[in-house]
N, C-alpha and C positions, 0 to 999 in steps of 0.2 A: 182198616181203611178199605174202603169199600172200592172195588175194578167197573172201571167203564166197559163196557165190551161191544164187539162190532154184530151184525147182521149176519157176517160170514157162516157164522157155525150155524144157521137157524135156516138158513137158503131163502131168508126174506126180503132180498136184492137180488135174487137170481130172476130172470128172463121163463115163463113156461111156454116150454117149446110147442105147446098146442095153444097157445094163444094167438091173438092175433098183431101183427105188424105194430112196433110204435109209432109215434106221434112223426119222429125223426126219419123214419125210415117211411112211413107214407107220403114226407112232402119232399124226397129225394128229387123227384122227376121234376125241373122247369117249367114256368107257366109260361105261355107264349109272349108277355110282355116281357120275363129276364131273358127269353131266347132275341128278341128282337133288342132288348139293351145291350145284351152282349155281341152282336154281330153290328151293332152300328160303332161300339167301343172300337172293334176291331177295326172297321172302316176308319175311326178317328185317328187311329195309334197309325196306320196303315200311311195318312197323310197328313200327319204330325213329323211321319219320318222322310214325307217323300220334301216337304219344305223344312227342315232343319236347315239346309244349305240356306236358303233365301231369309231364314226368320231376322236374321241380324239388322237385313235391311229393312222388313217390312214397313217401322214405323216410318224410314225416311223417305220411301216410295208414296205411300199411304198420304203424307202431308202434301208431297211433291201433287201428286195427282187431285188433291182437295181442293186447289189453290189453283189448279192449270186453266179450268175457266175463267178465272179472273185475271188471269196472267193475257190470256189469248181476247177476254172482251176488251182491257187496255189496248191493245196492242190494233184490235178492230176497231173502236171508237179512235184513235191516233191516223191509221189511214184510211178514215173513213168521214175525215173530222167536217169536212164538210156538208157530206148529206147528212150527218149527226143533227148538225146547227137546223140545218130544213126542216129537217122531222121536226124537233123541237119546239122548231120557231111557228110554221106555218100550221101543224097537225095539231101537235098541243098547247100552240097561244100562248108559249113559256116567253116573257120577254128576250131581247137579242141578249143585252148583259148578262142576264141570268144561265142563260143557254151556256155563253161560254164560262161562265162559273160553274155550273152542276157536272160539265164534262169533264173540267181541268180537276176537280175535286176527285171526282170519283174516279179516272187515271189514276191519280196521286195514291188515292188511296187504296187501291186494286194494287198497287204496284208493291210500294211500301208494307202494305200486311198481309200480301202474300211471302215477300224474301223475308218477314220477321217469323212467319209460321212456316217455311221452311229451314231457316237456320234456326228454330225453335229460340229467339228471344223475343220475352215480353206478348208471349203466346194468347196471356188472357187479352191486351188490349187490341192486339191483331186480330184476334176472332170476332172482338166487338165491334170494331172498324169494319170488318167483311160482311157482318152481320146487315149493319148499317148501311153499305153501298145495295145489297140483298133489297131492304127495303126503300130506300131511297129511287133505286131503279126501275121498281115495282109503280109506284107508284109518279116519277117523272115520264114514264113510257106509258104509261095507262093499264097496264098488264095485270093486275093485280086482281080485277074480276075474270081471268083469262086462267081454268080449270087448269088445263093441261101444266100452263108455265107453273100457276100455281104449284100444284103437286111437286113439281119437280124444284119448286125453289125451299120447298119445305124440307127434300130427300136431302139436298146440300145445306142447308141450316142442320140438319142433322148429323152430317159429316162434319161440320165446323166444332159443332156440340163435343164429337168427339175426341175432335182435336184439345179441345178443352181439359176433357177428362185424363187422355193422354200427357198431357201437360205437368196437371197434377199427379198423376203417378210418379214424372220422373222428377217432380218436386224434390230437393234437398231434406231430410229428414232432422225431426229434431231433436236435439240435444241427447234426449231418453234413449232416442234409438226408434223411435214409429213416431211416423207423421201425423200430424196434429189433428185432431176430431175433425174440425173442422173440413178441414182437406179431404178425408174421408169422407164423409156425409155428402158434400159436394159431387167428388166424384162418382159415386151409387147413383143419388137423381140425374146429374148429366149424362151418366153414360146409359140411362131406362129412356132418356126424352132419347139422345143422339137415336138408339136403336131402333126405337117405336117411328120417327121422322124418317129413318131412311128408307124402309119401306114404301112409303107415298111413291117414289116414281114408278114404282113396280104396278103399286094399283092405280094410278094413270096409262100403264100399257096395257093393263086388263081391260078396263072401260073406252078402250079407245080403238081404231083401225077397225080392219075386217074381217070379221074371224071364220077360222080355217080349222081344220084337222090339226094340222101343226100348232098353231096357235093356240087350242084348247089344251093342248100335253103341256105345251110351254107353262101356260096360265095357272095349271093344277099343281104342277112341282111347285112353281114358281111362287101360289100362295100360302102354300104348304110351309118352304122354305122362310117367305116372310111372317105367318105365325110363328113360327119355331123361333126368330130371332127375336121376334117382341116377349114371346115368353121365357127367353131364355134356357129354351131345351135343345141341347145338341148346338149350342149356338154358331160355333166357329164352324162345323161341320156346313150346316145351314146356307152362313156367309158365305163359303166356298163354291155352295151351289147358287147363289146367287150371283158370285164377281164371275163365273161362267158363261151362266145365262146373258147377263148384260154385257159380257165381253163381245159374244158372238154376233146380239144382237146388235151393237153399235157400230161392229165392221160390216155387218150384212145391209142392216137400215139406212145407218148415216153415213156412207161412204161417201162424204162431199168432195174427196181428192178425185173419182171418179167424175166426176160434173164439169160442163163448160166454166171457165172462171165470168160469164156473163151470166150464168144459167140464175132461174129468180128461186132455186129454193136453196141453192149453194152455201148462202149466209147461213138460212136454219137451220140445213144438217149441219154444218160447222160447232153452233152452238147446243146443238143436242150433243153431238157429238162428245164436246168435250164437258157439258156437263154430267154425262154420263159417267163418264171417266172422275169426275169429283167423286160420284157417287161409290163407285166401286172401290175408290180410295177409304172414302168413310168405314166400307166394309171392311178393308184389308186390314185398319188400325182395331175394329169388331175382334177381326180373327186371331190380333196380334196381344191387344189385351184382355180377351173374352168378353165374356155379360156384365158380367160385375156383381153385386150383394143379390140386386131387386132379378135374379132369377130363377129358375129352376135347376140348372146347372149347380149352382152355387148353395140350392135347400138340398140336394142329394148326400154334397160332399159333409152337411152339417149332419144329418139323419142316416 
């Protein structure tokens, strides 16, 4: 019966010590892009741990804050209900009946699917509802060839979007134990559209105002950061640099509490203001459920 036998006795697995370096031991040393994934890991882990305390609440802050403009334009169309009617009647030639039907409607509906999407029931028709006042409003105000609003109603249809995707994650599971294709598939394009839209307001502050020293540093992070969320690399990381920037910028720019309560641009900070704050919401549900399928975040952990 014939013996297998090994290499050992023959030294034709041995290493010669005048040879040169292997393959293993030449690629020891780091390329500058694992040096730089590794030092942003760390930044991630670094403020993964500094919001553990808050994560519990994010998603309920996150909806809270999606929903506040619409909570707040109610509440200004209600005491304001009269110059409403004016505008309407006299600027945009809306008949009188009509007028006060498209106000009362769209209160109603402001009201109503914002508490159903912050106590999260019946999340998909609340988003459609919100969706709906979004354009409805757009086009009853005349706004809707109007760049800037534009942008910015797109950034908050993107946070709604979210809310959507959010939704169905905390969907009820089925029977098997994993939620339904469906439900999945869903969630992946909702949450690539939510991502890719909330960016708009960002690049509406880029093409807009004066720009300054400050303002180009701002611009540069700031597009940086919204690449990075559309592509989904580093995405939560990103987000964070994002609800920053707009945080600061919203106390600094839109300080309406600041202002005479006659003063004529009071209203507008008001609603930038708090759309802003939609906006940052959208991100915070970003940071709380990540990118999702359609990212790069998500091709790493597969490869």
């Amino acid at each position: 019966m014939s013996q297998i036998r090994g290499t050992a006795g023959y030294n034709l697995g041995a290493q010669n010590r005048f040879s040169a370096p292997g393959r293993a031991e030449a690629t020891n040393d780091p390329s500058p892009l694992d040096t730089i994934r590794a030092q942003t890991d760390k930044i991630e882990d670094w403020l993964d741990t500094l919001a553990d305390p808050v994560k519990p609440y994010l998603p309920a802050i996150g909806r809270f804050l999606i929903v506040v403009t619409f909570l707040e334009d109610a509440l200004r169309i209600l005491t304001q209900w009269t110059d409403q009617l004016v505008y309407l009647h006299d600027y945009r030639h809306i008949p009188r009946g009509l007028t006060h039907l498209f106000l009362l409607v769209n209160v109603v509906a402001m009201v109503v699917c914002s508490t159903m999407v912050i106590i999260r029931k019946h999340s998909d028709w609340a988003v459609v509802g919100l969706l709906g006042v979004v354009v409805t409003q757009a086009l009853g105000y005349g706004l809707i060839f109007d760049l800037n609003f534009f942008l910015r109603n797109l950034s908050v249809m993107g946070g709604l979007l979210m809310v959507l995707s959010d939704s169905w994650v905390r969907r009820k599971f089925a029977p098997a134990g994993l939620p339904s294709i469906d439900d999945k598939d869903r969630k992946m394009y909702f949450q690539l559209a939510g991502r890719v839209l909330l960016i708009f307001l960002f690049v509406g502050f880029v093409f807009s105002g004066h720009w300054g020293i400050g303002r180009v540093i701002v611009s540069v992070f700031g597009l940086v950061a919204c690449v990075m969320v559309v592509v989904g690399f580093k995405a939560k990381w990103s987000a964070i640099i994002l609800v920053v920037i707009l945080s600061i910028f919203n106390v600094l720019v839109n300080n309406f509490w600041t202002l005479h309560p006659h003063h004529p641009h009071k209203d507008f900070a008001k609603y930038d203001f708090f759309q802003i704050l939609s906006i940052v919401g959208g991100l915070l549900l970003l940071v709380n459920m990540g990118p999702g399928q359609f990212s790069v975040d998500e091709k790493k952990k597969v490869y």
